[in-house]
C-alpha positions, 0 to 999 in steps of 0.5 A: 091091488086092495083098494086103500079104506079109510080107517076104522071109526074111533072116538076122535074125527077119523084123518081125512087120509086113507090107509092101505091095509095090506101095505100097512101105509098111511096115503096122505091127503096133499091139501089136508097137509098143506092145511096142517101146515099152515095152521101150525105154522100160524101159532109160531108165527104168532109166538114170534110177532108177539117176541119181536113187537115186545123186543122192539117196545122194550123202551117203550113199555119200560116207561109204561110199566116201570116209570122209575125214572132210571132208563137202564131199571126200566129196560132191565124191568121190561126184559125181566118180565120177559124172561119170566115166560121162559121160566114157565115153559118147562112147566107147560111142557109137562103139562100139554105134551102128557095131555097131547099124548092123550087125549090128542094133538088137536085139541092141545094145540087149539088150546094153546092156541086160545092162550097164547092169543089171550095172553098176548092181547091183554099186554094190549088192554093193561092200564099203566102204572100211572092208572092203577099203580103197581098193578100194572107191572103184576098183570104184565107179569101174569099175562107174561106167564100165560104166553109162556105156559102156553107156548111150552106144549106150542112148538113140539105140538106143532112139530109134532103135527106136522111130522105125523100128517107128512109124507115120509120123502117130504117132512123135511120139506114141509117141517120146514114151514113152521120156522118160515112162520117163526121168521114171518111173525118176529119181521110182521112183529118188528116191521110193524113197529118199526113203522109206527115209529115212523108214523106216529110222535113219542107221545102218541106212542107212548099214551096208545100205539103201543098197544096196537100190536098187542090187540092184533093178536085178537084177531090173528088167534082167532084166525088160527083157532078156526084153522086148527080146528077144521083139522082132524087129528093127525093119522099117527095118533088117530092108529093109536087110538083104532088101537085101544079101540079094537083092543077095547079099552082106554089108551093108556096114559104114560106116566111123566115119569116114564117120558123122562127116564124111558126115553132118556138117550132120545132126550138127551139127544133132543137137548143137544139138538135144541141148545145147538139150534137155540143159542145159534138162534137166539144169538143171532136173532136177538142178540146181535142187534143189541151187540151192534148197538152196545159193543160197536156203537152202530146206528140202531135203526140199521143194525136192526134193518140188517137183522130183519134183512138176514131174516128175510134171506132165511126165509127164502132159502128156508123151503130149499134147505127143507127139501135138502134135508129130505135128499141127503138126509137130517144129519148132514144138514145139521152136521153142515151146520154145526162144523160152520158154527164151529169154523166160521163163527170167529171170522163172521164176527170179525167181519161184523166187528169191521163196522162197515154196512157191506161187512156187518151184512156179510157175517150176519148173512153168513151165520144167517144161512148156516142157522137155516141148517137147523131151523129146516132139518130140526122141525122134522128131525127132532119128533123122529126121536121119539116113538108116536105114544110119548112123543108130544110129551117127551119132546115138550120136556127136552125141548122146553127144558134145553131152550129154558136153560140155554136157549132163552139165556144166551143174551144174559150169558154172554152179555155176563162173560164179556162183562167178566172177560173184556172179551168182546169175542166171547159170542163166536166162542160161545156158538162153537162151544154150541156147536160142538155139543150138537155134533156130538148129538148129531154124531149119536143120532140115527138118520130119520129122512124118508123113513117112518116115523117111530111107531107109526107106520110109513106115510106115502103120497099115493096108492102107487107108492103104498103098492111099491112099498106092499111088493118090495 
């Protein structure tokens, strides 16, 4: 067998894993990809600890920056401002995942990175209206838009680093950190809060503590900066370079235009996915709690305790739903999924209607386990659908745009239909009608598991395994 050789120099930092020329295979590297994970996984922990302290300050921060003196114009101010950075993610997929496509997955995400941080740590440092007036709710608003921005090119960067430094068998596996990182953050986030409430009297919650969470972003982004720039680019996109390189000349840059009408079936794919994931996501997790509290008139305080409860069972059972994926394949795992979404979503809100603590935990446990079907399989699955030269960038558009229009908006949409209706069942109806439309992505979808990603070449965990694949 040829000794495996490290790949060509090329106007990046060469990846760590070495390349076996006659197999054609990437031989990965097994703690540069632990340290990939775990750099990604920290920027969506991050995005998250920063949604969950907001989520939970939303009072707060209404008396803060929108003292109008009416409660429900201060909350619907705050969530207002929240909303924004959903209007902007779109645009901050257009523009990192293109320039992710060229000039590197690394470099984008360390600029991302930089901003999220920024932004959320300056919500921490911004006066309030009784210091400087109407100021105070504009540069809310602008720090708002930064994070937002920045967190358009942040999810399918990371899904996308992740993919491309993984071993073939195993992306579902690790795939399935970067959500163990979402669940971390939003329960650091919220179980923060939760305890400076308890420690801390309303007005020194009001005059400083809110703060407190805001400023460890600080920190938090500084530490995720430093990993993700130890790291080297990832072995797919460092091939594509060597290219250009032996070919002597400039990788060349995809138009916009050609991420979207080129790619369109993968994209419509893609929006399928992330509305089928999102609004199961966003219903559930940011949803319920206030649908327990509106609706049933449950105690605030347990209603939030049993979300933060469903979201730790997630995480356990997160890594084990990864490695699933992995062995009987993407699509079975979402496919799972979507058909309990579409057959369990009225009985699991008929428990929680029940009021019971015992009931409200069994249906928000139930739904909690079939969400894991798409927050495992999706971080692997969803880069799968397009070829290494568009990737970030195509998968930033669908992404961004499937969450902007249906993800983001699932609280606002369903509080409007039961408004409309007086139905107070319209959520589990509108989770099948979610899930209808992800099966039938999922039907159209090819099966990605153990197999390479398009238009790289396989990745392995050993010689052997790049030995095995050269004689078969």
């Amino acid at each position: 067998m040829p000794s495996a050789t490290t790949l060509a120099p090329i106007p990046t930092k060469a990846p760590q894993g070495s390349r076996d020329a006659a197999a054609g295979a990437t031989v990965t590297d097994p703690a540069l990809v632990k340290r990939a994970v775990k750099a990604a996984a920290l920027g969506n922990a991050m995005e998250w600890f920063d949604f969950g302290v907001y989520s939970y300050l939303a009072v707060t921060l209404g008396k803060v920056f929108f003292p109008t003196g009416n409660p429900t114009a201060q909350l619907l101010s705050t969530f207002g401002a929240f909303a924004a950075a959903f209007l902007v993610r779109p645009l901050g997929g257009m523009v990192f995942g293109p320039l992710g496509d060229r000039v590197g997955r690394r470099k984008v995400l360390a600029l991302t990175m930089i901003m999220m941080a920024a932004g959320t740590f300056a919500i921490g440092l911004i006066p309030s209206y009784a210091a400087i007036g109407v100021a105070a709710p504009v540069l809310l608003l602008v720090a708002r838009l930064v994070q937002g921005f920045s967190t358009g090119g942040e999810y399918a960067g990371a899904t996308t680093f992740i993919a491309e430094y993984a071993p073939d068998r195993r992306r579902g596996f690790f795939g399935s950190w970067l959500e163990f990182g979402t669940l971390a953050g939003y329960i650091a986030g919220a179980g923060l809060v939760t305890l400076m409430t308890a420690l801390l009297s309303s007005d020194d919650l009001l005059s400083w503590g809110w703060r407190l969470p805001f400023l460890i972003a600080g920190p938090m982004g500084l530490i995720g900066l430093y990993l993700r720039t130890r790291l080297e680019e990832t072995p797919a996109f460092a091939a594509e370079l060597e290219k250009a390189a032996r070919q002597e000349r400039e990788r060349p840059k995809v138009p916009l235009r050609d991420m979207v009408t080129g790619q369109w079936r993968a994209l419509l794919l893609c929006m399928g996915l992330v509305l089928v994931f999102n609004v199961t996501d966003y219903m559930l997790l940011s949803y319920m709690p206030s649908y327990l509290t509106s609706e049933l008139k449950y105690d605030e305080t347990h209603g939030l305790l049993v979300v933060l409860g469903v979201m730790a069972l997630m995480m356990i059972v997160q890594p084990f739903a990864g490695a699933l994926s992995d062995r009987v394949g993407r699509r079975p795992v979402i496919a799972a999924g979507c058909a309990g979404f579409f057959l369990l979503s009225v009985p699991a809100l008929l428990l929680i209607r029940q009021g019971g603590l015992f009931a409200i935990a069994l249906g928000m446990g139930a739904l909690g386990l079939l969400l894991v079907c798409f927050t495992a399989a999706m971080p692997s699955a969803l880069p799968a659908l397009f070829p290494t030269r568009v990737r970030y960038g195509s998968l930033s558009i669908g992404f961004n745009v499937s969450v902007s229009l249906f993800g983001g908006t699932t609280p606002l949409v369903v509080t409007a239909l039961i408004g409309a209706t007086g139905n107070v069942m319209m959520p589990a109806y509108y989770m099948m009608g979610a899930a209808v439309i992800g099966g039938a992505a999922v039907w159209f979808m090819a099966e990605s598991a153990r197999r390479p990603l398009p238009g790289s070449a396989p990745a392995v965990e050993s010689d052997a395994e790049a030995k095995a694949l050269r004689t078969a």
